[in-house]
C-alpha positions in Angstrom: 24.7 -81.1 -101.7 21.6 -78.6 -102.4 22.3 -75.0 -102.5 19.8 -73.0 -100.6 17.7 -70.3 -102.1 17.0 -67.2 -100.0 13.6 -65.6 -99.3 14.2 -61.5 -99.9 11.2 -61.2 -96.7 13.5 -63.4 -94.1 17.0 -62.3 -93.2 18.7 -65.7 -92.4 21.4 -68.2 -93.3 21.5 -71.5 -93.4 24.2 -72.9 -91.1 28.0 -71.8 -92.6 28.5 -75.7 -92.3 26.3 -76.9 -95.3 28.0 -74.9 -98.1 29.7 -77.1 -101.0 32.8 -78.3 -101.2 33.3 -75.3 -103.1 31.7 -73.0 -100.9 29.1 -72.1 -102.4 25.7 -72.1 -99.6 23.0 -70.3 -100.9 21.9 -67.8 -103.8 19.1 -65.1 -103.7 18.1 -63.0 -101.1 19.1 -59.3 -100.7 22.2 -56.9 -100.0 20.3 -55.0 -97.0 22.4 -53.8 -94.5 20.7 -56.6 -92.0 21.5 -59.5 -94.5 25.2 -58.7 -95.2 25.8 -58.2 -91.0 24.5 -61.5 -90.3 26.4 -62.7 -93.2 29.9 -61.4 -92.1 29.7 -62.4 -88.7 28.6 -66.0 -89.4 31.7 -66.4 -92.4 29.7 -66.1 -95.4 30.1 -63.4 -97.9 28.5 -62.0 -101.4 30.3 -62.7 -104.5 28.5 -63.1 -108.2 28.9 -61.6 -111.3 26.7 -58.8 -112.4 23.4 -59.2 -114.1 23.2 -63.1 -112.2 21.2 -63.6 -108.5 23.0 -62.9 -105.7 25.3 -66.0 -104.7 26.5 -66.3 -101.0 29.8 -68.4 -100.4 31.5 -69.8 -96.9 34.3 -71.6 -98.0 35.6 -75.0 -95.8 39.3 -73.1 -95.4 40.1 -69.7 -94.9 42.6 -67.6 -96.2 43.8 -65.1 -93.7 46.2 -62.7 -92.6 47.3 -62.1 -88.9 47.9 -58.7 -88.9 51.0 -59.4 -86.8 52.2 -61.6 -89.7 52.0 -59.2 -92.4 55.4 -59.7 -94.5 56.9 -56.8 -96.1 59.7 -57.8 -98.5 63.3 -56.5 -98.4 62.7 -54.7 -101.5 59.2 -53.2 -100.2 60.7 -52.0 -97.3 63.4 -49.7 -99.1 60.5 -48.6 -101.7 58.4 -47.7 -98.7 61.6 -45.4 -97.2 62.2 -43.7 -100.8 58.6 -43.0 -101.2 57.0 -40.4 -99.1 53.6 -41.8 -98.7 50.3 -40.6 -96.6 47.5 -43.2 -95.6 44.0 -42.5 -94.6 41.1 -44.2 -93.3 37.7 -43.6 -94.5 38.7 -40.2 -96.7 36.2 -40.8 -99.9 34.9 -44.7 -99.8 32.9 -44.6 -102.5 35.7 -43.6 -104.7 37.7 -45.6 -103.3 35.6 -48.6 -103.5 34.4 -47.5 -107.5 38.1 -47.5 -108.0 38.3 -50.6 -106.9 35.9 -51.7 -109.6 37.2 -49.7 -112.5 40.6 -51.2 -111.6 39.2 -55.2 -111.9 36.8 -54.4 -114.7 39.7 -52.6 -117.1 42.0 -55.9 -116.2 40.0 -58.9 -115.6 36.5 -57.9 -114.8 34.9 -57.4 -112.1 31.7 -58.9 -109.5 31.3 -55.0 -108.4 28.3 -54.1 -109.6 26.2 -50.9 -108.9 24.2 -53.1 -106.6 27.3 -54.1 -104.9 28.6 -50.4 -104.6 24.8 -49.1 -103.2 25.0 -52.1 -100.4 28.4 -51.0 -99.7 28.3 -47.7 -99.1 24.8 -48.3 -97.3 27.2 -50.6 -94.9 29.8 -47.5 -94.5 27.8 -44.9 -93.8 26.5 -47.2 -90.6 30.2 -47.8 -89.8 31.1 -50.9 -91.1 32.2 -50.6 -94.2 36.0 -48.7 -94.2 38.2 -47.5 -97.0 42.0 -47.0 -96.7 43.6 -44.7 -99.4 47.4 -44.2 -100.1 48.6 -41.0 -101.3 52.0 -39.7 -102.7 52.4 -35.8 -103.2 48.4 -35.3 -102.9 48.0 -37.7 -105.7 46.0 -41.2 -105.0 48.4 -44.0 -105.5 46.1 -47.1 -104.3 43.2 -47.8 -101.7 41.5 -51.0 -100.8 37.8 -51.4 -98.8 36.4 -54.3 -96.7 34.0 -54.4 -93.8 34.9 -53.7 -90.4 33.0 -55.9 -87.2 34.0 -56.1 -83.7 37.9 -57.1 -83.7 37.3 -59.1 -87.3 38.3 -57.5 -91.0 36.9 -59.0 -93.9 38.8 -57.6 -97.4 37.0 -57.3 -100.7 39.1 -55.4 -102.9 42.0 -53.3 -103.4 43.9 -51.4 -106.2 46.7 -49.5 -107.3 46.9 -46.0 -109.6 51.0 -46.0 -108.6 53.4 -49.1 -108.1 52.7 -50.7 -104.9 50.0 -48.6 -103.7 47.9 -51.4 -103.1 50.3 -52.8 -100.8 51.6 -49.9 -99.1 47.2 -49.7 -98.4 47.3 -53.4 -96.7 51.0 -53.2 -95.1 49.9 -49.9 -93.0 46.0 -50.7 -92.5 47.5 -54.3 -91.0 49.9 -52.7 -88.6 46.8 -50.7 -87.5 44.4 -53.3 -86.7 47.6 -55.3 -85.4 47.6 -51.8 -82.9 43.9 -52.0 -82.3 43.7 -55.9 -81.4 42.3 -56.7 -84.3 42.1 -60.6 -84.7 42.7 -61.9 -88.4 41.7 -59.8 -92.2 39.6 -62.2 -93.6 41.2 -62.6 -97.2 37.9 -65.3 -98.4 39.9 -66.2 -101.2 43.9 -67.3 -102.2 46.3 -65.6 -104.1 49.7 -65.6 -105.1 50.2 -62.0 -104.1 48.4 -62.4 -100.7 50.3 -65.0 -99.8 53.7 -63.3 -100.2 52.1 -60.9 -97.9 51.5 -63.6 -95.2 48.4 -65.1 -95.6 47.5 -68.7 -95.2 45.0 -71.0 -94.9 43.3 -72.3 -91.2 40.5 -74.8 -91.2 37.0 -73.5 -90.5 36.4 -74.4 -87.1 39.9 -72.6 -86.5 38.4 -70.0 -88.3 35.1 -69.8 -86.6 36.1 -69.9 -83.0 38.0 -66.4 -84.1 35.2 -65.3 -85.5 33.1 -65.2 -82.6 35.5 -64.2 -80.3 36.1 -61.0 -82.4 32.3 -60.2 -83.1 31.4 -60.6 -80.1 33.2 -57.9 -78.6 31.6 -55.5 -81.0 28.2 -56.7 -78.7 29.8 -55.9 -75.5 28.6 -59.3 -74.6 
């Protein structure tokens, strides 16, 4: 199955559909603000390495979490009553988001470019992109960022500067969007870790008739 090339001057996708079995649609294009909205809200997402073109991905199955569903172990639950712990939304992205990076690029490298930080925060400051940091005694303990559309949350990346900061960051931002009717966090990708937290797979047209419920609502229509 070809893999499309993108035309910088057109913002369009082809359809979700056509990617490879591995997911993989289409390369090129640009990270404009434009580009990446129509991307999220049709499934499809950036992810290359830096220095190589832009590749776009849509995978057949998606991993997500219901934010109802979000586990919290025995042994995280006591943690997270011993451990006096403040979350906020949106307090420095662009750190939070470059910690992010730092994190993955110290331990196993990283796809977060400068590129990828530029479109990012481009996507943020028009309200889409949001950041969730985790503090303990005024000191930064973890964070993670992703991009906010209608009742739909799509993850990139989280870290952690203190033990389990990354998942006190995901345990309180999912009981939040569980609060604000929020539909599924799109996770793109399995883990091991993830899935201790309660994600799972569903099948794309599962995945897809969510999907346009939730963005829709950010239309009004």
């Amino acid at each position: 199955m070809p893999v499309f090339r993108l035309d910088k001057d057109k913002v369009e996708f082809p359809h979700p559909t056509l990617a490879r079995p591995d997911g993989l649609l289409a390369v090129g294009g640009d990270l404009s603000v434009a580009r990446l909205l129509l991307a999220y809200t049709h499934g499809i997402f950036p992810w290359y390495n830096p220095g190589e073109e832009i590749l776009w991905w849509c995978p057949r199955e998606r991993f997500v979490i219901f934010p109802s569903e979000i586990h919290i172990s025995h042994s995280m639950k006591k943690y997270m009553k011993k451990h006096m712990f403040r979350v906020v939304i949106n307090r420095d992205f662009a750190d939070t988001m470059h910690q992010c990076r730092m994190k993955r690029e110290f331990d196993e490298g990283t796809w977060i470019s400068d590129e990828m930080e530029e479109a990012y925060l481009r996507l943020h400051r028009e309200g889409y992109a949001v950041s969730v940091e985790v503090y303990e005694d005024e000191s930064l303990a973890g964070g993670l960022y992703g991009v906010s559309i209608g009742r739909c949350f799509f993850g990139e990346s989280m870290f952690s500067d203190k033990e389990n900061g990354s998942k006190t960051a995901l345990i309180a931002f999912a009981q939040f969007l569980e609060r604000q009717g929020f539909l599924f966090i799109d996770c793109q990708f399995h883990t091991e870790h993830l899935e201790r937290m309660g994600g799972r797979y569903i099948s794309w047209a599962a995945y897809d008739r969510m999907l346009q419920e939730g963005v829709r609502d950010c239309s009004g229509s």
